[in-house]
ZAKOLKOL-300816 format. One record per residue: residue number from 1; x, y, z of N, C-alpha, C in turn; residue in one letter. Coordinates in Angstrom, 3 decimals. Layout:
% residues N
REC   k   n.east  n.north     n.up  ca.east ca.north    ca.up   c.east  c.north     c.up r
REC NUM        X        Y        Z        X        Y        Z        X        Y        Z A
...
***
This chain:
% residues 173
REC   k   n.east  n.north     n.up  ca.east ca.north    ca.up   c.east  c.north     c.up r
REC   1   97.681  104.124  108.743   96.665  103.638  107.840   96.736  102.119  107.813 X
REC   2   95.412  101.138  108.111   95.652  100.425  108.232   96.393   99.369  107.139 X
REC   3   95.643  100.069  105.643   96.013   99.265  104.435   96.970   99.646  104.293 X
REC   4   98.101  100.630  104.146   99.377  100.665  103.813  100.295  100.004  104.893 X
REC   5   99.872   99.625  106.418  100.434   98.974  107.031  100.721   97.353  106.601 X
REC   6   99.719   96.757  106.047   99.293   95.353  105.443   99.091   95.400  104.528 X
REC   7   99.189   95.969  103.516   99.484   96.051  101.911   97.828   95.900  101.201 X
REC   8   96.975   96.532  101.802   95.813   96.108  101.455   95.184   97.474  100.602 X
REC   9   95.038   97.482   99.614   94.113   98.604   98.810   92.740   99.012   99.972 X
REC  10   92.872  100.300  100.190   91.652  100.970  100.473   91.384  102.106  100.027 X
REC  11   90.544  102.615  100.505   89.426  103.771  100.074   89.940  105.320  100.913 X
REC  12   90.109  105.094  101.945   90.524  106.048  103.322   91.681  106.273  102.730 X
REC  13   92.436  107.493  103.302   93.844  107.868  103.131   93.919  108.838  103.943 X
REC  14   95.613  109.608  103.903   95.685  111.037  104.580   95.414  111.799  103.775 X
REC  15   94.952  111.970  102.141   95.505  112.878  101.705   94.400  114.524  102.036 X
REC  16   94.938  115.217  101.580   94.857  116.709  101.969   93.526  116.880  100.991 X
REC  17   93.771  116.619   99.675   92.415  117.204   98.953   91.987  115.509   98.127 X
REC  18   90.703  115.710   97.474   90.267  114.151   97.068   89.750  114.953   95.308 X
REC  19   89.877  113.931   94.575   89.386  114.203   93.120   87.647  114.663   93.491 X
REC  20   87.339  115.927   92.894   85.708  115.785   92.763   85.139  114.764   92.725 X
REC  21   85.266  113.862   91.130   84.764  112.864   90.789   84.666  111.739   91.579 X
REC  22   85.808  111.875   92.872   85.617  110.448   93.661   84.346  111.120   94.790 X
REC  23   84.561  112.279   94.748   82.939  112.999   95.962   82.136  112.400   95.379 X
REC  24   81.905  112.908   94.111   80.517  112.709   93.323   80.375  111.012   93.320 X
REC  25   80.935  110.291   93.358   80.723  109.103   93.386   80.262  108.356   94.982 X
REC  26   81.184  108.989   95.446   80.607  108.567   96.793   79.140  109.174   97.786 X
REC  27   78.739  110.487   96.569   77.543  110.749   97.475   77.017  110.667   96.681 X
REC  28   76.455  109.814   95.724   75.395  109.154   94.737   74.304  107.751   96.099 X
REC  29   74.684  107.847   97.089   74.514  106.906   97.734   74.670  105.215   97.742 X
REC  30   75.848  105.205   97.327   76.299  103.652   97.555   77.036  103.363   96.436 X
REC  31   76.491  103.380   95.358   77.143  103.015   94.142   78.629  102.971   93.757 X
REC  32   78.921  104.010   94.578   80.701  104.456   94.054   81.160  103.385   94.438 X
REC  33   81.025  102.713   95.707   81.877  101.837   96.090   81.731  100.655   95.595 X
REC  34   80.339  100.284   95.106   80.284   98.884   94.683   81.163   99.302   93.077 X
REC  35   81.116  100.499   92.074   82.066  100.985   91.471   83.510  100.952   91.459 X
REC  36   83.661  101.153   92.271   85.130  101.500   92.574   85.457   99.832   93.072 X
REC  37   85.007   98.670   93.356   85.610   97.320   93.206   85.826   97.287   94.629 X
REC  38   84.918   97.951   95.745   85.151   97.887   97.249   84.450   96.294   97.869 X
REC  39   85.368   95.345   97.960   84.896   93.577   98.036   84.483   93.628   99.892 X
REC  40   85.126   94.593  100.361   85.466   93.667  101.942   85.298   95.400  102.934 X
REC  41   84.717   95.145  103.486   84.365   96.399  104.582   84.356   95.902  105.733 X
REC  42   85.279   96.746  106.753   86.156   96.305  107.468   85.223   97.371  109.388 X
REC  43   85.263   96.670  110.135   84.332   97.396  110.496   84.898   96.955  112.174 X
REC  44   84.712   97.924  113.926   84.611   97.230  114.822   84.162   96.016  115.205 X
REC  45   84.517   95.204  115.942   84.189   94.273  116.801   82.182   94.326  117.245 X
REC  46   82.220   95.322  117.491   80.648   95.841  118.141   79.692   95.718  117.116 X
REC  47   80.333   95.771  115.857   79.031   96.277  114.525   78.297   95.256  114.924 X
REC  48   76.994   95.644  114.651   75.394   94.732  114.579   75.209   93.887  114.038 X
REC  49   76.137   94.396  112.496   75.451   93.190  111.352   75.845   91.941  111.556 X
REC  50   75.383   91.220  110.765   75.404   89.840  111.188   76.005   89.123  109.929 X
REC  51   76.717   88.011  110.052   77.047   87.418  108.988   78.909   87.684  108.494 X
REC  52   79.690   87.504  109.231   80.944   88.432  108.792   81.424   87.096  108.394 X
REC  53   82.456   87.493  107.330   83.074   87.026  106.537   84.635   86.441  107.775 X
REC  54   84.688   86.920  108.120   85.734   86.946  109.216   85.745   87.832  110.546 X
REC  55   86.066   87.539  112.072   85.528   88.386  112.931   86.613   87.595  114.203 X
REC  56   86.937   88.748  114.971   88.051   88.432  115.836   87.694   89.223  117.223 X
REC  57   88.046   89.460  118.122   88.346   90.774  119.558   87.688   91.658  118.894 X
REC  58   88.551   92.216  118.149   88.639   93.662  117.740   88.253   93.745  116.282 X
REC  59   87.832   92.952  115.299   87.232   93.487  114.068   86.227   92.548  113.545 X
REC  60   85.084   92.937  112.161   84.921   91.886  111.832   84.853   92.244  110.513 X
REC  61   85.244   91.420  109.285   84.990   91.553  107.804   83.937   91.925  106.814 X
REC  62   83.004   92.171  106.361   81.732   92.141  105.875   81.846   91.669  104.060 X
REC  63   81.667   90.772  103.253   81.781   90.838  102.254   80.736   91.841  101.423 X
REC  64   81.103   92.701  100.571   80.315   92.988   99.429   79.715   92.481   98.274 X
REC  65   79.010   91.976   98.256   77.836   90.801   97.137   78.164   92.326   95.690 X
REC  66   77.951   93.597   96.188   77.473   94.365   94.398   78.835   95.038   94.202 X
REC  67   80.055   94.730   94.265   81.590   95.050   94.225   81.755   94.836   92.845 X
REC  68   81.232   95.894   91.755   81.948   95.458   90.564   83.390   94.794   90.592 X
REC  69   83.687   94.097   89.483   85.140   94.040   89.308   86.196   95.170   88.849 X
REC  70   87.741   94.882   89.000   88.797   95.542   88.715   88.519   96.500   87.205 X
REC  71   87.731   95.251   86.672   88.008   96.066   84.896   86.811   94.851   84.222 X
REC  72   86.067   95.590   83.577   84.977   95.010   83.141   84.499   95.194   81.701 X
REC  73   83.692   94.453   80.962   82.558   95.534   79.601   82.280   94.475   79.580 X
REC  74   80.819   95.014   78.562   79.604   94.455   78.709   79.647   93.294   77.664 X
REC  75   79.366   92.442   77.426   79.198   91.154   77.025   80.473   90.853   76.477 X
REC  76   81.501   90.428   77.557   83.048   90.134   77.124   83.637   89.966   78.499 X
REC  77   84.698   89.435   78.112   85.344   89.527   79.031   86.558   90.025   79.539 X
REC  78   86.933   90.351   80.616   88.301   91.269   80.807   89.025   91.013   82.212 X
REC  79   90.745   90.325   81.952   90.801   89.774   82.644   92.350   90.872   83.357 X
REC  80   92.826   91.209   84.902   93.303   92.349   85.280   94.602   91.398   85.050 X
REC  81   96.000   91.819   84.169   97.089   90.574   84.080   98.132   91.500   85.158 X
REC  82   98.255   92.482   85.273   99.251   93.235   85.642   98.116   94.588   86.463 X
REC  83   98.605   95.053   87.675   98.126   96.251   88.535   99.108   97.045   89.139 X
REC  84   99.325   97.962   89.206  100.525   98.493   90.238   99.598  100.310   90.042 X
REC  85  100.409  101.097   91.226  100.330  102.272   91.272   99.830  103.200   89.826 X
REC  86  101.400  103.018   88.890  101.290  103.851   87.853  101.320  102.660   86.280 X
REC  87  100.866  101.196   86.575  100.529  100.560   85.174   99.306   99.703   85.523 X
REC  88   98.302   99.533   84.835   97.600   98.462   84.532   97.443   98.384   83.331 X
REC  89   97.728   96.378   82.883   97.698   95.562   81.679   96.032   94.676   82.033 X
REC  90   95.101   94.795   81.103   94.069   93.988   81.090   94.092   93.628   79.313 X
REC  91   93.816   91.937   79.929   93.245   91.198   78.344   92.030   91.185   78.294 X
REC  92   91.585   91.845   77.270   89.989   91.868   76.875   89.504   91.060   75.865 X
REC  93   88.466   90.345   75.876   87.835   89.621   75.151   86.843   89.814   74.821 X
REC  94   86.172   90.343   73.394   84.695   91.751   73.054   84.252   90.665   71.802 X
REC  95   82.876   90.577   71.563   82.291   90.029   70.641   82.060   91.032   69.768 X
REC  96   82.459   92.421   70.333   82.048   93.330   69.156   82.588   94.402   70.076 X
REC  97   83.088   95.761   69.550   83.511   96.884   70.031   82.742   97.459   70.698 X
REC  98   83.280   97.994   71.968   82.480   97.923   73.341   83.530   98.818   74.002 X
REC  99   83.537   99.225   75.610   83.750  100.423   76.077   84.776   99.115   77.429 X
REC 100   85.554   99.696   77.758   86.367   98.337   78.710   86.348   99.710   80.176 X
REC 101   85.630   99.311   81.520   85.561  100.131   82.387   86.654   99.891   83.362 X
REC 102   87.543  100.536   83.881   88.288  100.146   85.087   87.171  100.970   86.106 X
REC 103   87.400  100.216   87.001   87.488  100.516   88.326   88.679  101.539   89.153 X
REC 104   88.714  102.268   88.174   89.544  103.586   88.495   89.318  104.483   88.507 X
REC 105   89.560  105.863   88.983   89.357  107.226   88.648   89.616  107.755   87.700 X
REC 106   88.656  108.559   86.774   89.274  109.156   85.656   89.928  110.346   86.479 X
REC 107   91.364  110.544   85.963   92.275  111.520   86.297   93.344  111.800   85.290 X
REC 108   93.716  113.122   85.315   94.513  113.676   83.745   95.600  113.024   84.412 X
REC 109   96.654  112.681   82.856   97.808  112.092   83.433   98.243  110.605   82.969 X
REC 110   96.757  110.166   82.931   96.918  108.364   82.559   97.321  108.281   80.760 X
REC 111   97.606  107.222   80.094   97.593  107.419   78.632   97.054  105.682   78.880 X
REC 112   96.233  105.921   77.906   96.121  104.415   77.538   96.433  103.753   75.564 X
REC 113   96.575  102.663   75.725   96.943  101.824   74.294   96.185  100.786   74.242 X
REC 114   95.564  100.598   73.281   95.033   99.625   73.023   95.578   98.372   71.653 X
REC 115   96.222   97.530   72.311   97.062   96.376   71.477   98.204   97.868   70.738 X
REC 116   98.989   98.606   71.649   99.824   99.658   71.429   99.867  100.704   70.371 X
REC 117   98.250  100.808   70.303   97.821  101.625   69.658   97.618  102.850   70.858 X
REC 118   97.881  104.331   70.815   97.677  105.277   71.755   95.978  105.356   71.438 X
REC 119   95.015  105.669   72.450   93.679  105.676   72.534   93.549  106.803   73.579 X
REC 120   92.524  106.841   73.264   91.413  107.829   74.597   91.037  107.653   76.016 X
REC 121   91.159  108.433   77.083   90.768  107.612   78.149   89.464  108.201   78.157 X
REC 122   87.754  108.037   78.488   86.763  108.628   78.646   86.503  108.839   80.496 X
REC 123   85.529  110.162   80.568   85.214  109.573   82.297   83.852  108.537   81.516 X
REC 124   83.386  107.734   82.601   82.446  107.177   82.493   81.509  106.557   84.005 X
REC 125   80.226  106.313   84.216   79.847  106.415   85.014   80.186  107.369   85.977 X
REC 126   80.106  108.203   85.899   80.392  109.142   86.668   81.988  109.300   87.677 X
REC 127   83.197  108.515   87.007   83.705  109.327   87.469   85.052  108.357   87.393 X
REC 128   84.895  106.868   86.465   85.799  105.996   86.135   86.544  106.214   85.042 X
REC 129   87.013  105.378   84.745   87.955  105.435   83.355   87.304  104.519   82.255 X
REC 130   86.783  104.751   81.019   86.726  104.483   80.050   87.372  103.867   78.858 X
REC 131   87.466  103.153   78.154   88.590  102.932   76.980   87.780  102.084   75.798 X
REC 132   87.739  102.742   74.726   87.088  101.910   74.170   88.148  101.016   73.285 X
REC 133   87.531   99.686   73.029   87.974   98.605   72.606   87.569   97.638   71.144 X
REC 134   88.119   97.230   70.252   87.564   96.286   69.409   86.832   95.370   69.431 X
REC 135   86.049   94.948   68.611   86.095   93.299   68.812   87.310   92.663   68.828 X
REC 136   87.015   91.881   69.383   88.107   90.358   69.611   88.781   90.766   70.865 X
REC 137   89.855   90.052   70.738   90.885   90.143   71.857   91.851   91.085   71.417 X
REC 138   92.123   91.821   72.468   92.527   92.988   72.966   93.505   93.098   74.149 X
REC 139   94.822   93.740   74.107   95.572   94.030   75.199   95.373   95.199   75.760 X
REC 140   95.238   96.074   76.557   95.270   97.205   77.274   96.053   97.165   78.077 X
REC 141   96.301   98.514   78.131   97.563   99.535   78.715   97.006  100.450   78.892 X
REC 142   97.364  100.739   80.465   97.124  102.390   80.519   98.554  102.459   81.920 X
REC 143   99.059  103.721   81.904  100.029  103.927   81.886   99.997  105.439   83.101 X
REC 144  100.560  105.760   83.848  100.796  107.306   84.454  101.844  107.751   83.794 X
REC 145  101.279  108.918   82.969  102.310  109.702   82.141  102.735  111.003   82.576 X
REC 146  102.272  111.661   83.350  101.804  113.017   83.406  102.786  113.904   82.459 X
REC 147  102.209  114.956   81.759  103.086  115.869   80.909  104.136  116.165   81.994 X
REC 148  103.646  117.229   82.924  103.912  117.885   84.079  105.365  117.345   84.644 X
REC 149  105.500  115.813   84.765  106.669  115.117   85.094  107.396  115.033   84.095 X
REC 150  107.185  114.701   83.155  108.152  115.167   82.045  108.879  116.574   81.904 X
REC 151  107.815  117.369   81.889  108.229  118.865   81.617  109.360  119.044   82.858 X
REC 152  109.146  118.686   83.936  109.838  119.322   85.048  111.070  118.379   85.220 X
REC 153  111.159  117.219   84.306  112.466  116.483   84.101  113.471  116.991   83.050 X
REC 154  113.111  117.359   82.321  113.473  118.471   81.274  114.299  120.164   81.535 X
REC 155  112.947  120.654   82.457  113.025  121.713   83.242  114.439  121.825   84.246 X
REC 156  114.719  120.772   84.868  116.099  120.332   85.717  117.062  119.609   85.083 X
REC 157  117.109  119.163   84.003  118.440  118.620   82.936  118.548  119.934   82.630 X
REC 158  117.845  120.834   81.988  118.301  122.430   81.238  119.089  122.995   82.841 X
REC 159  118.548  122.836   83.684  118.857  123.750   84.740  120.448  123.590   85.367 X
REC 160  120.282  122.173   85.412  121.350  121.880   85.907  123.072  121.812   84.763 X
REC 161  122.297  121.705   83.441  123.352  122.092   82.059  123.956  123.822   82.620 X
REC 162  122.723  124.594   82.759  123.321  125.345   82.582  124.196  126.183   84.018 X
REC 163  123.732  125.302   84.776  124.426  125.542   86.553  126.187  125.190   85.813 X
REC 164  125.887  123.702   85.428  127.713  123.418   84.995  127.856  124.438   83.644 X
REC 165  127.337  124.934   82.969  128.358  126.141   82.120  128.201  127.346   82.915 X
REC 166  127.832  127.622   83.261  128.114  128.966   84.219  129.204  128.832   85.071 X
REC 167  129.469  127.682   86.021  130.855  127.343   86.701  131.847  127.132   85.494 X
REC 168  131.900  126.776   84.730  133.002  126.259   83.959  133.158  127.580   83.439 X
REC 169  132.370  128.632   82.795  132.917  130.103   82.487  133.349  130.778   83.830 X
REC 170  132.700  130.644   84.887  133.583  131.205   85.995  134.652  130.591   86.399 X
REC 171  135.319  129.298   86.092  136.336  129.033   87.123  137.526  129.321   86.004 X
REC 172  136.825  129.151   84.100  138.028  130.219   83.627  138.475  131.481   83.777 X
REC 173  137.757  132.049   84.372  138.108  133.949   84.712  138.892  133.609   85.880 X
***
């Protein structure tokens, strides 16, 4: 893959199955991606279009002009301070309570806080993450929690407690 070779966020992957919501977004015809914060489309040497952002032998760049941003709402501002896999921190700035959109997938699992208050995640536009927000300035958090990983961390501390009392009653007999 080329982006995990060069550390570059993309769209493509190996994986085996894809969220509905990212289908449904992508066959709305176009939108998902300018949604989903897709800046740079990456394309052969041969492509037609004209105008590349960068272009070599073998590739050329294309910028995206309608690439929403990382994390957005509507008359405010919201700025991405922190990104990784399983955290994003955005400072929001709202003239009035308003809806703060990532450029993410809504998927079970995430928790979000707002100034470390626990909140709601919504889907929105068909298929992002939602959070609604105050006026003023605002910290956000959203977080990968999954129950599921918990439970099954739990699930193997019990398991393994009771692997060592079962040896310790057998090696007294």
């Amino acid at each position: 893959n080329f982006g995990d070779a060069y550390g570059i966020e993309t769209l493509n992957g190996g994986a085996v199955t894809l969220a509905s919501n990212y289908m449904d977004l992508m066959s709305q015809g176009g939108p998902g991606i300018d949604l989903l914060n897709v800046r740079y489309f990456l394309k052969p040497a041969s492509a037609a279009e004209r105008n590349p952002v960068y272009a070599d032998a073998n590739w050329k760049i294309y910028q995206n002009p309608g690439a929403r941003p990382r994390a957005w709402i509507d008359n405010g501002n919201a700025s991405v301070e922190e990104h990784s896999a399983r955290h994003i921190a955005v400072k929001v700035q709202a003239p009035s309570k308003g809806v703060l959109v990532l450029s993410e997938l809504f998927y079970p699992g995430w928790e979000a806080r707002v100034n470390g208050t626990p909140v709601r995640i919504d889907e929105v536009n068909g298929g992002l993450r939602g959070i609604a927000v105050p006026a003023g300035e605002s910290r956000v958090t959203v977080d990968y929690s999954p129950q599921t990983v918990r439970l099954g961390g739990i699930l193997s501390g019990l398991t393994f407690a009771l692997t060592l009392l079962a040896s310790a009653i057998w090696l007294r007999r």
